[in-house]
C-alpha positions as a printed NumPy array, in Angstrom:
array([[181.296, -18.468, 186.237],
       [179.41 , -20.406, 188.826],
       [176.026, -20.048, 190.444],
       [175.109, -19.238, 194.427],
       [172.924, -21.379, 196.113],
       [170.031, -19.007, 195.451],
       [170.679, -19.235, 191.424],
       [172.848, -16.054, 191.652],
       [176.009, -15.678, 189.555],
       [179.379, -15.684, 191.306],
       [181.44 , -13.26 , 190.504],
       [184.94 , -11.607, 190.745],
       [184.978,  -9.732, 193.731],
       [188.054,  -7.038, 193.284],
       [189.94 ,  -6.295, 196.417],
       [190.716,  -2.485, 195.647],
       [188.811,  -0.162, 193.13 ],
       [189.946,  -0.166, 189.419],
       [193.317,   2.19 , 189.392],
       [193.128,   3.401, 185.71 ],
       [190.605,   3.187, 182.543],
       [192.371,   0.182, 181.094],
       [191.93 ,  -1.73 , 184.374],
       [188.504,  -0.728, 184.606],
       [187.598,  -1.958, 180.706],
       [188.604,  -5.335, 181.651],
       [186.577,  -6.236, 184.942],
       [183.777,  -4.365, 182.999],
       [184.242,  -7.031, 180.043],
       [185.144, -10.003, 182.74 ],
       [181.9  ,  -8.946, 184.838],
       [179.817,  -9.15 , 181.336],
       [181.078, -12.698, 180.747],
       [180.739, -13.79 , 184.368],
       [176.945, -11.802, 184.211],
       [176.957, -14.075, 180.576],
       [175.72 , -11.161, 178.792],
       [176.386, -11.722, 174.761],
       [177.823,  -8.102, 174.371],
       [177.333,  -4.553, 175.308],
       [178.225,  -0.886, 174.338],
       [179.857,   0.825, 176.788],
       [180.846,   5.034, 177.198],
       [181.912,   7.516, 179.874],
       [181.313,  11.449, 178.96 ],
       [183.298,  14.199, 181.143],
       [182.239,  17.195, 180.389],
       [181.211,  18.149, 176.964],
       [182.467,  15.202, 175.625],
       [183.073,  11.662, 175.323],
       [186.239,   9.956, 176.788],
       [185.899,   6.625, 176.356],
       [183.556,   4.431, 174.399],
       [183.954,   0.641, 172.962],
       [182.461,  -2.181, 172.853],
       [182.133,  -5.567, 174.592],
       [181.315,  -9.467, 173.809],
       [179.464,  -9.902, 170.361],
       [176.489,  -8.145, 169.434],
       [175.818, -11.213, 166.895],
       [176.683, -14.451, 168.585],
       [176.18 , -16.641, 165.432],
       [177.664, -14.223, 162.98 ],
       [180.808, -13.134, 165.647],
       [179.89 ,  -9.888, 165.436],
       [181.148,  -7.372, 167.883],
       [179.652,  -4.366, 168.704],
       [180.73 ,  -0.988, 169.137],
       [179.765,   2.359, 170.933],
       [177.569,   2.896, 168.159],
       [176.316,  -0.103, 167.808],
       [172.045,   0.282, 168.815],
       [170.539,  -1.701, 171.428],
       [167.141,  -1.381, 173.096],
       [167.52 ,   0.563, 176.353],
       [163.913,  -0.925, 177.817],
       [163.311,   1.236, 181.266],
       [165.931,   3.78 , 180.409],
       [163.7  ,   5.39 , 178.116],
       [161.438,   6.652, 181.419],
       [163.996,   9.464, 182.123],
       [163.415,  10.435, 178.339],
       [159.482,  10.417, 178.89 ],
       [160.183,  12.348, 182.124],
       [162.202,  15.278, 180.075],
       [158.964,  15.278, 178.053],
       [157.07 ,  15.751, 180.877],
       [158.451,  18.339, 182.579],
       [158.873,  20.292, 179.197],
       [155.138,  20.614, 179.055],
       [154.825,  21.368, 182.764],
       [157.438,  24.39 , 182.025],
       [154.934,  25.039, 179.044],
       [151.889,  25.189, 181.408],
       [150.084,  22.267, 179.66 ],
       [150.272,  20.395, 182.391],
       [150.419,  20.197, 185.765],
       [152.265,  17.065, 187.914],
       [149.034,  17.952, 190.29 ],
       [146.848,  17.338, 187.278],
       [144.783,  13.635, 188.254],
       [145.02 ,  11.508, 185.246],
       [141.8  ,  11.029, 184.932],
       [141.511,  14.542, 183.083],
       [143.802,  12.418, 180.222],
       [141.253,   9.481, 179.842],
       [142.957,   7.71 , 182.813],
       [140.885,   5.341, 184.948],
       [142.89 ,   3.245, 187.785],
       [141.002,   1.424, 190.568],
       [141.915,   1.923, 194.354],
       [141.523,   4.655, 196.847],
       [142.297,   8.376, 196.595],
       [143.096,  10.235, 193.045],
       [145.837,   9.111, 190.983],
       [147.736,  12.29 , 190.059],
       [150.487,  12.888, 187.033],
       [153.077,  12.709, 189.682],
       [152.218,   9.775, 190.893],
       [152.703,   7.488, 187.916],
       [156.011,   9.756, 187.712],
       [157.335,   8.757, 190.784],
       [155.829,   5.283, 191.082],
       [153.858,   6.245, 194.18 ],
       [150.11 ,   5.201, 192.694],
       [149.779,   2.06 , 193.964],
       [147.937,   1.29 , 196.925],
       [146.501,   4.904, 198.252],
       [148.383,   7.149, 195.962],
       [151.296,   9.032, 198.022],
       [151.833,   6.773, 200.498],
       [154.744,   4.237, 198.975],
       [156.906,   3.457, 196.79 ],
       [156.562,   0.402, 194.139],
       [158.5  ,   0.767, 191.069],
       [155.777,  -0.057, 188.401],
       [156.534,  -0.286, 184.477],
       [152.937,  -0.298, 183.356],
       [151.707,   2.705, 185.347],
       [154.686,   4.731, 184.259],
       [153.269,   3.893, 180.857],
       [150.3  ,   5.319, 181.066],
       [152.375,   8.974, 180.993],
       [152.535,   8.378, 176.882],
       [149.09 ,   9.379, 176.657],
       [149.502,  12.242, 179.167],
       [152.516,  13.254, 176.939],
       [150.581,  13.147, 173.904],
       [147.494,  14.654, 175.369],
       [148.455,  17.673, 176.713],
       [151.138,  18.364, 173.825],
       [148.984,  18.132, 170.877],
       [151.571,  14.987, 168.912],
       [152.376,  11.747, 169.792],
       [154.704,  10.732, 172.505],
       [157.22 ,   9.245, 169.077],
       [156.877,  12.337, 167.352],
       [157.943,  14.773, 170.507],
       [160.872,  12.214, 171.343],
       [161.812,  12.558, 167.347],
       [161.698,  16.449, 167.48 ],
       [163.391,  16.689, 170.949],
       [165.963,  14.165, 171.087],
       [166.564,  12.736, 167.912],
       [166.959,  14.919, 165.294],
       [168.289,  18.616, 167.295],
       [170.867,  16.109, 168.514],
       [171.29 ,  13.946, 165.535],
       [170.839,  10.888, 167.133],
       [171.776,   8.688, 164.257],
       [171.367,   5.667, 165.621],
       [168.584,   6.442, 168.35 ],
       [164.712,   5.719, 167.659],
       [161.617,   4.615, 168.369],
       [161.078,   0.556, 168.294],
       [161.748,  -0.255, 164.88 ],
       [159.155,  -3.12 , 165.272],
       [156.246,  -0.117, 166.11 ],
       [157.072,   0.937, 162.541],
       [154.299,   3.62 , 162.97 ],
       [156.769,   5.291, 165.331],
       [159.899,   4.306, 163.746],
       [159.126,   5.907, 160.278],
       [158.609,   9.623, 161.981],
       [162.862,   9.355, 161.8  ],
       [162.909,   9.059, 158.536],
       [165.881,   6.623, 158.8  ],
       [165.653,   3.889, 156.773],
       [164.554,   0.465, 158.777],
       [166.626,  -2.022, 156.937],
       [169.703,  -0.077, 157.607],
       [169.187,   0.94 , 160.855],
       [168.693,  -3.118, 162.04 ],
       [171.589,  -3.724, 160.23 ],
       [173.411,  -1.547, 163.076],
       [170.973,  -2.847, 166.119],
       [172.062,  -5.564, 167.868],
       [170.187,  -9.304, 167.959],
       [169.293,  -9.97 , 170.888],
       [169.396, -13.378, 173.322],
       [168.015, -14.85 , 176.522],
       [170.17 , -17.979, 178.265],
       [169.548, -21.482, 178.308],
       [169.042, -24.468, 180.369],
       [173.35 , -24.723, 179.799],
       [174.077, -21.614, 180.048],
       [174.193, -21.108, 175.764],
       [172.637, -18.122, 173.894],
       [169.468, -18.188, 172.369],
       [168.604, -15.808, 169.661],
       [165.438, -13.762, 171.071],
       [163.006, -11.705, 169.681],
       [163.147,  -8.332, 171.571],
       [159.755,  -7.091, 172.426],
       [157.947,  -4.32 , 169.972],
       [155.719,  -1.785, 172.46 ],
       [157.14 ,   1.791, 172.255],
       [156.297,   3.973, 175.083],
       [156.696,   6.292, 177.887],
       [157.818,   3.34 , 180.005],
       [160.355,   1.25 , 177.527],
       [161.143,   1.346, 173.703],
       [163.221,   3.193, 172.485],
       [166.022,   2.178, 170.768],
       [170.185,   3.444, 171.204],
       [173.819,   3.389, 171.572],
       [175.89 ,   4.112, 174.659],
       [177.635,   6.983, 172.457],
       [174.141,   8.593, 171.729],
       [172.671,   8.335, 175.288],
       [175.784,   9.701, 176.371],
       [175.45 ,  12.428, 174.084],
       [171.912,  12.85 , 175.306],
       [173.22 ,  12.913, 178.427],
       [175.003,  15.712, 178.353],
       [173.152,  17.744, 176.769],
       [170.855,  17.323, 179.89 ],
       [173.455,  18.798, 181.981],
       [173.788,  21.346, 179.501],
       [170.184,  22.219, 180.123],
       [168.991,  21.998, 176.388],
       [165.946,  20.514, 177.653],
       [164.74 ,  22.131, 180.437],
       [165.499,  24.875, 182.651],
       [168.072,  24.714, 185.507],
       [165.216,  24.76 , 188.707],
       [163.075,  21.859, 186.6  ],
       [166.223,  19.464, 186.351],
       [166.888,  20.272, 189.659],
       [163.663,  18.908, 191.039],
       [163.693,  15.786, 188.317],
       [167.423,  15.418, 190.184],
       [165.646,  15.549, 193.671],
       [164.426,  12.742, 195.537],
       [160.322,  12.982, 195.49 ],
       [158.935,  12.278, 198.975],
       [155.641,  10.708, 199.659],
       [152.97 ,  12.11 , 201.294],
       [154.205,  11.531, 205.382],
       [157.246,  13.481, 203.853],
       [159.852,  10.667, 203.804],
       [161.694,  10.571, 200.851],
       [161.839,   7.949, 198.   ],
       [164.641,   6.523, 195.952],
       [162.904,   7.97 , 192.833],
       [162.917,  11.754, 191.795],
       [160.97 ,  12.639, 188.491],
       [161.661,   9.851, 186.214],
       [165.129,   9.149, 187.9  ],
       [166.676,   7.171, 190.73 ],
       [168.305,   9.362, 193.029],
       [170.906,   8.533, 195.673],
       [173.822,   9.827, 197.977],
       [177.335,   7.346, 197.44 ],
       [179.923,   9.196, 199.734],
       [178.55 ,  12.36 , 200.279],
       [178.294,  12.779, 196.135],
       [175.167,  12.917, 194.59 ],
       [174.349,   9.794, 191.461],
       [171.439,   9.998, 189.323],
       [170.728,   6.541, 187.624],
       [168.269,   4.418, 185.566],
       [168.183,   0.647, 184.738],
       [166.714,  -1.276, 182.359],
       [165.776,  -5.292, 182.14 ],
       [163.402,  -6.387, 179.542],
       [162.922,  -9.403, 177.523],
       [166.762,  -9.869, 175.503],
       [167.996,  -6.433, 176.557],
       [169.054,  -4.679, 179.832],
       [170.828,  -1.422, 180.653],
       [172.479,   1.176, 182.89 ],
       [173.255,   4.91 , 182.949],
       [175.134,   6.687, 186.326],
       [175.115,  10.253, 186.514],
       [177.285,  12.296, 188.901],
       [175.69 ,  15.809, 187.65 ],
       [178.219,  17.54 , 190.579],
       [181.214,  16.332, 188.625],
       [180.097,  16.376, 184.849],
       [180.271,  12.529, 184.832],
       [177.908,   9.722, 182.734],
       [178.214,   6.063, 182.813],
       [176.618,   4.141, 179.926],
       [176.443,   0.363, 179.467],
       [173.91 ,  -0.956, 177.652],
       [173.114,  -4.738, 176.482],
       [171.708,  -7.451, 174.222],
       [170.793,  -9.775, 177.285],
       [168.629,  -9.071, 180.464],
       [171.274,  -9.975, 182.895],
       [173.234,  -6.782, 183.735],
       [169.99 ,  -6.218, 185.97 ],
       [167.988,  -9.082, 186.307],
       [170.26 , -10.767, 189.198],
       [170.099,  -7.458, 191.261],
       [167.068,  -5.805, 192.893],
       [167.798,  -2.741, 191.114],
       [164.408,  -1.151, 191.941],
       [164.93 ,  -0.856, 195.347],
       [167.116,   2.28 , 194.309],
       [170.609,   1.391, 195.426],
       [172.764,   1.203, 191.919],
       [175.55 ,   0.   , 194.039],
       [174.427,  -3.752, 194.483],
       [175.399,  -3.582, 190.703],
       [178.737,  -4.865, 190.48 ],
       [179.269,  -2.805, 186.997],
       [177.924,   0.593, 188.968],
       [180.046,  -0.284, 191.387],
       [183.378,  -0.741, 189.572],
       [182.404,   2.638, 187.786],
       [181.422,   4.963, 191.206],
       [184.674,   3.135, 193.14 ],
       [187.118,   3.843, 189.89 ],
       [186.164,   7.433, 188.993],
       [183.797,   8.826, 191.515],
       [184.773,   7.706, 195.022],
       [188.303,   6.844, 193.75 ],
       [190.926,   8.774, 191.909],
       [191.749,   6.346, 188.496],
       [192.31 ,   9.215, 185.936],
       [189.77 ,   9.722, 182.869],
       [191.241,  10.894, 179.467]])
């Protein structure tokens, strides 16, 4: 692996998409190493289940630990399209409206115009609210306390009794290090890190360097899993356990500001057109841990990669909302979305 003038990795640049699974696996693993990423769980569901799952690198660098599928990382930003299930569960509940300014949950942001629930939603409340797009972290988390607000518990304890435990989401939870949060899962903590991998930034050379991964736990970032649980999650979105077919519909649906253009963002999810086929999609970058789901809800596809370094997204302006300047995204939507490599 090299570096571009502008500090960019170079990397393998494949002249024709991936023709088959095992093909696929190893530019996903060569990308990792070129991305230097320590290690990563990876899955792909079809349907109601999951067809492939593994893992990558090491998710202990010192001990030579690899991971696995179910192996748990922290999924940082990908933990906004669980808030925005939440969400919309208590909008289909009538406790709240996306119309609803935040101020009516304690919320006070400076700037023109009102600041409404959809606006932190859809990252339009910066500036006058409605008018653009900026992907912002910190105003998405201000949604926890809208979560907890209008559904009587806190945001940890509706994740627990949504997610975690009708799924059984054994190795999916709150931020261990918010213990508060953590212990609502009953698991035990010492076990569970036991299973989570350590995480790592890179050095002046290039080398590893054991990190501490950040301990907030909220609507924005937090939560902790493992590519076979969020693809398990993940279908049971398309399955509709969560919310009712029109709701993920609109959460699946570009928002538009107020001039009417549309954004890259729908409710709590990128949304874009590849090829004429639809692809939902979240990243996440955060201190020692970065991630990636691709949804193609029109073909009962998910794409889960998930990491114990910040680089699968911290090269790539991934909040623009184009998933395809990743060049993991990319190997997945060219091998099995646009292309025709076979699945199991």
């Amino acid at each position: 692996m090299g570096c571009g003038s502008d500090g960019s990795p170079t990397l393998t640049i494949f002249p024709a998409p991936a023709a088959s699974l095992e093909e696929f696996a190893g530019r996903i693993d060569r990308l990792r190493a070129e991305l230097n990423v320590p290690g990563a769980g990876v899955a792909i569901a079809r349907g109601d289940r999951i067809v492939w799952a593994t893992g990558l690198g090491l998710a202990d660098v010192e001990g030579r630990t690899a991971p696995s599928a179910s192996t748990s990382f922290h999924l940082a930003s990908l933990t906004k399209t669980y808030a925005a299930i939440l969400l919309l569960q208590l909008e289909e509940e009538g406790l709240v409206s996306l119309d609803d300014p935040v101020s009516r949950y304690g919320i006070t942001l400076p700037g023109p115009g009102v600041v409404r629930v959809r606006h932190l939603l859809t990252h339009t409340s910066d500036g006058t609210p409605g008018t653009a797009y900026r992907y912002n972290g910190d105003r998405y988390d201000l949604l926890t306390r809208v979560i907890a607000q209008a559904g009587g518990v806190s945001f940890a304890e509706r994740v627990v009794d949504t997610f975690i435990r009708p799924l059984d989401l054994r190795q999916t939870a709150p931020n261990v290090l918010d213990r508060a949060s953590f212990d609502l899962t009953g698991f035990d903590p010492a076990v569970f890190e036991q299973n989570l991998a350590r995480g790592y930034s890179v050095g002046p050379s290039g080398q590893f360097v054991a990190t501490a991964y950040p301990s907030h736990f909220g609507a924005a970032a937090g939560l902790i899993s493992s590519a076979a649980d969020v693809a398990r999650y993940s279908m049971a979105i398309d399955a509709n356990a969560f919310l009712g077919e029109e709701t993920r519909r609109r959460m699946f649906t570009p928002a538009t500001l107020d001039s009417g253009g549309p954004i890259p963002y729908g409710l709590g999810w990128f949304v874009q057109t590849v090829s004429g086929m639809k692809v939902v999609w979240h990243y996440g970058s955060w201190t020692a841990n970065s991630s990636l789901i691709v949804k193609v809800p029109d073909r009962g596809l998910t794409f889960v990669i998930l990491a114990n370094g910040d680089r699968l997204s911290t090269p790539f302006d991934l909040a623009a909302g184009d998933v395809m300047v990743s060049p993991i995204a990319r190997e997945f939507v060219d091998a099995f979305v646009t292309g025709s490599a076979p699945l199991p």
